[in-house]
C-alpha positions as CSV (number, residue, x, y, z in Angstrom):
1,X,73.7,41.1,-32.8
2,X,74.9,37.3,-32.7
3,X,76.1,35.9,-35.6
4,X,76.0,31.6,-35.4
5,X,77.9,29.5,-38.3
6,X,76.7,26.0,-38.4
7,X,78.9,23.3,-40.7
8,X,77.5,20.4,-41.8
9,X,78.5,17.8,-44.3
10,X,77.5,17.9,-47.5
11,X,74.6,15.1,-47.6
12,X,71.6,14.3,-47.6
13,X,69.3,12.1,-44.7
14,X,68.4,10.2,-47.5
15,X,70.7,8.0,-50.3
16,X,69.0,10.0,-53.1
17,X,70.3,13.7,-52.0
18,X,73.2,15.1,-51.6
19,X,72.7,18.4,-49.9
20,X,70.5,19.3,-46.6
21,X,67.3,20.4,-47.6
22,X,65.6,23.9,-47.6
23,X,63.3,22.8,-44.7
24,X,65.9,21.3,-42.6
25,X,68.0,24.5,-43.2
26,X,65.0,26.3,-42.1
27,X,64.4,24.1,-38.9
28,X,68.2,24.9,-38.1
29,X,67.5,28.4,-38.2
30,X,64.7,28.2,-36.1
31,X,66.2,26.3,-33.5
32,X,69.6,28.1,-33.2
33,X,67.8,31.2,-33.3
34,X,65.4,30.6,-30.5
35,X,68.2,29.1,-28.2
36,X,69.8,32.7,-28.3
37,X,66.4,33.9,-27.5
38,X,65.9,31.3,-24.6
39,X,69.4,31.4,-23.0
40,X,70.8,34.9,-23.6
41,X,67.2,36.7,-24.7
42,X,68.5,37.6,-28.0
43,X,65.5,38.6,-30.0
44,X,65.0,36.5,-33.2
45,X,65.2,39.3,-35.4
46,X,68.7,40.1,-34.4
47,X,70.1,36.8,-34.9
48,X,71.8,35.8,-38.2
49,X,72.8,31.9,-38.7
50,X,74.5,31.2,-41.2
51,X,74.8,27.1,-42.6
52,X,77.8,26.2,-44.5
53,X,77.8,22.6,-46.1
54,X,81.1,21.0,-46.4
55,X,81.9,18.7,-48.8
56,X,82.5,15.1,-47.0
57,X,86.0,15.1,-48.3
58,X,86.7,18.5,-46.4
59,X,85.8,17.1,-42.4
60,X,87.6,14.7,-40.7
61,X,87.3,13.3,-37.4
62,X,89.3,10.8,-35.1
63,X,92.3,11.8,-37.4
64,X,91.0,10.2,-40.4
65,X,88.6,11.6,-43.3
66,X,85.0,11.2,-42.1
67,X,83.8,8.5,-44.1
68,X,86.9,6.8,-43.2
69,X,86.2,7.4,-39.6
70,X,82.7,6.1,-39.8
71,X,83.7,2.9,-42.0
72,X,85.9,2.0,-38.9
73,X,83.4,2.6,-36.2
74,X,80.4,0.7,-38.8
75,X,83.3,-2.5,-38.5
76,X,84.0,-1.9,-35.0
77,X,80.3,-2.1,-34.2
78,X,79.8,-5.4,-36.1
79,X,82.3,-7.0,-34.1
């Protein structure tokens, strides 16, 4: 039985949320669960994902705190 964790920041697609929404979370358990089925013929009813948010403070990236990190590349793009 395959157990899948999937992290994600804590935001939302939009400025007004702050959290991934219930149908995105369901989407992402669709999807991961049907690439198990597709590539190692897992059925879906033996597959558990699991999605833990992290709050944007928590990930970093490139060695700096994400928003950080994506401040620099936002600049780097403009130039």
């Amino acid at each position: 039985m395959p157990i899948v964790t999937v992290q994600v920041t804590r935001e939302g697609t939009t400025p007004d949320r702050n959290s991934v929404s219930a149908e995105e979370k369901t989407a992402i358990i669709k999807g991961v669960s049907e690439v198990l089925l597709n590539v190692l013929h897992k059925p879906l009813e033996s597959t558990y994902v699991v999605i833990e948010e992290v709050d944007l403070d928590n990930w970093g990236w490139g060695g700096l705190p994400t928003a950080q990190y994506r401040a620099l590349r936002a600049a780097a793009a403009k130039s």
